[in-house]
C-alpha positions as CSV (number, residue, x, y, z in Angstrom):
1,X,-11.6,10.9,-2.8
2,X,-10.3,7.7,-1.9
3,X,-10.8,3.9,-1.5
4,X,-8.8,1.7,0.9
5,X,-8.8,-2.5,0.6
6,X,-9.0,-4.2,3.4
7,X,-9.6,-8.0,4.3
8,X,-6.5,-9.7,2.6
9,X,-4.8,-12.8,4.1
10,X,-3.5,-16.0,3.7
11,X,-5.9,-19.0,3.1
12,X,-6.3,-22.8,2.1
13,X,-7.0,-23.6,-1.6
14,X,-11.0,-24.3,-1.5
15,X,-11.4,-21.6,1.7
16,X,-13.1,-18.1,1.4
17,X,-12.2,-14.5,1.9
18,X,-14.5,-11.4,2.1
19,X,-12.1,-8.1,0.6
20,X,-13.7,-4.6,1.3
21,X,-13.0,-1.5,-0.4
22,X,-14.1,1.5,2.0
23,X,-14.4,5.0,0.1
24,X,-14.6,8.5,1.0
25,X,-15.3,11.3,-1.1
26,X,-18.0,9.7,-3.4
27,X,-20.6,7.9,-2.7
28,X,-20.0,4.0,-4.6
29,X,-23.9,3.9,-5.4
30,X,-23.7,6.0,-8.5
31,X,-20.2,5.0,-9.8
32,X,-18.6,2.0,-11.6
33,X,-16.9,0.2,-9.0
34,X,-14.4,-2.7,-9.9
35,X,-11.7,-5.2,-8.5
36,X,-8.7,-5.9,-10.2
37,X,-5.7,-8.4,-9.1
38,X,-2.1,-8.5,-10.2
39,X,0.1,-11.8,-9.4
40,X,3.7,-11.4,-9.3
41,X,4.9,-11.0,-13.0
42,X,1.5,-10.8,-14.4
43,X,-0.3,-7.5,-15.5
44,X,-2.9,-6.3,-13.9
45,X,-6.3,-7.9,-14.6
46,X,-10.0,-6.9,-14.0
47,X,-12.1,-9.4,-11.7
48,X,-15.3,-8.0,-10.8
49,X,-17.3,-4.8,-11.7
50,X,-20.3,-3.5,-10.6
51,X,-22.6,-0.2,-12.8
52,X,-23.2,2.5,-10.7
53,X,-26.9,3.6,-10.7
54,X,-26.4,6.7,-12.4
55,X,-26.9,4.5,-15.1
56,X,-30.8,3.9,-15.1
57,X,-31.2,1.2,-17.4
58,X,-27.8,-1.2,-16.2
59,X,-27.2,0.2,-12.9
60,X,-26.0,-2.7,-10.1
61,X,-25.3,-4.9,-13.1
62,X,-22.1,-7.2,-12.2
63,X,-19.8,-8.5,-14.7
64,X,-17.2,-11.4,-14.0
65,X,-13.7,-12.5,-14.8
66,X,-13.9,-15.7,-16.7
67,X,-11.9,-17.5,-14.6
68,X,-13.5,-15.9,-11.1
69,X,-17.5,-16.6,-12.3
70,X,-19.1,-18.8,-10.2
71,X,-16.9,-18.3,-7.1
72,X,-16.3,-14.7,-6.4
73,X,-19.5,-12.2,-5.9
74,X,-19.3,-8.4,-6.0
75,X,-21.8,-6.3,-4.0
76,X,-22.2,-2.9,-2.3
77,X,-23.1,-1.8,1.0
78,X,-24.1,1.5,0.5
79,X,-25.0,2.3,3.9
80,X,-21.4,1.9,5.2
81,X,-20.3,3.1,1.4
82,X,-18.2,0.2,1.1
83,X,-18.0,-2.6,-2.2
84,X,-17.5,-5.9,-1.3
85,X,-15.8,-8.9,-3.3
86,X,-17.0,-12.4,-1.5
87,X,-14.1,-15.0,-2.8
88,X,-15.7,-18.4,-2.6
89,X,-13.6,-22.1,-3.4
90,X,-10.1,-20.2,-3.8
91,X,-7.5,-21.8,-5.7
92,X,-4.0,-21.0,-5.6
93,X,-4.3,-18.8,-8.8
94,X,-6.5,-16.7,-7.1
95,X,-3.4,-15.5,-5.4
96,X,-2.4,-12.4,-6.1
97,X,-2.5,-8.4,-4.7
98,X,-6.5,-7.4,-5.2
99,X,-7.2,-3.6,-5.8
100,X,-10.2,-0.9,-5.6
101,X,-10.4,0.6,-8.3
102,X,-13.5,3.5,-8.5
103,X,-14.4,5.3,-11.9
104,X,-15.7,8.6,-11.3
105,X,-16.2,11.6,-13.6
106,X,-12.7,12.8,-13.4
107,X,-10.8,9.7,-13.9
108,X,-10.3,6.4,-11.5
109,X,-8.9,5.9,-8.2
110,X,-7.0,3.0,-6.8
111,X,-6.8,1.7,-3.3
112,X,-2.9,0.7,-1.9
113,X,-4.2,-2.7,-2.5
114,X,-4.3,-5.8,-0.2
115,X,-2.4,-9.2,-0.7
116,X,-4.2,-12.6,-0.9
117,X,-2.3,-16.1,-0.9
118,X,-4.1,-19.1,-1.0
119,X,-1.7,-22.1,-0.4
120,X,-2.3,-25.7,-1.8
């Protein structure tokens, strides 16, 4: 099993970036998928999540950071097995190192992460 980030960069305040999380191993359709961020002295934080269908009733249900709602959308591709976070009207505190994470049945898995700077 794994997931690998990819899409980071650096950015304007007010631009976009689209972050991918490729996995292997699983198939993201049926598990919890979510994207965390962690800026330089901060803890970690959770900023999207998405239900994995396994879950009749809330499957594909997203849930938002406070301060991401509105500007950041999390989706899945299943056909390429990838989850996407779309980052809309970035601000500089969006800047931080954003992270995979996948929940699966025998615990979660994290990607290496990818950096994200959005200058002012």
């Amino acid at each position: 099993v794994q997931v690998s980030e990819s899409g980071g960069g650096t950015v304007q305040a007010g631009g976009s970036v689209r972050l991918s999380c490729a996995a292997s191993g699983f198939a993201v359709r049926w598990f919890d998928m979510r994207w965390f961020r962690q800026a330089p002295g901060k803890e970690r934080e959770l900023v999207a999540s998405i239900i994995g269908d396994t879950y009749i009733d809330s499957g594909g249900t997203t849930n938002y950071a406070d301060s991401v709602k509105g500007r950041f959308t999390i989706s899945r591709d299943s056909g390429r097995n990838t989850v996407i976070l779309q980052m809309n009207s970035l601000k500089p505190s969006d800047t931080a190192v954003y992270y995979c994470n996948a929940r699966l049945s025998d615990g979660d898995y994290w990607g290496q992460g990818t950096q994200v700077t959005v200058s002012s």
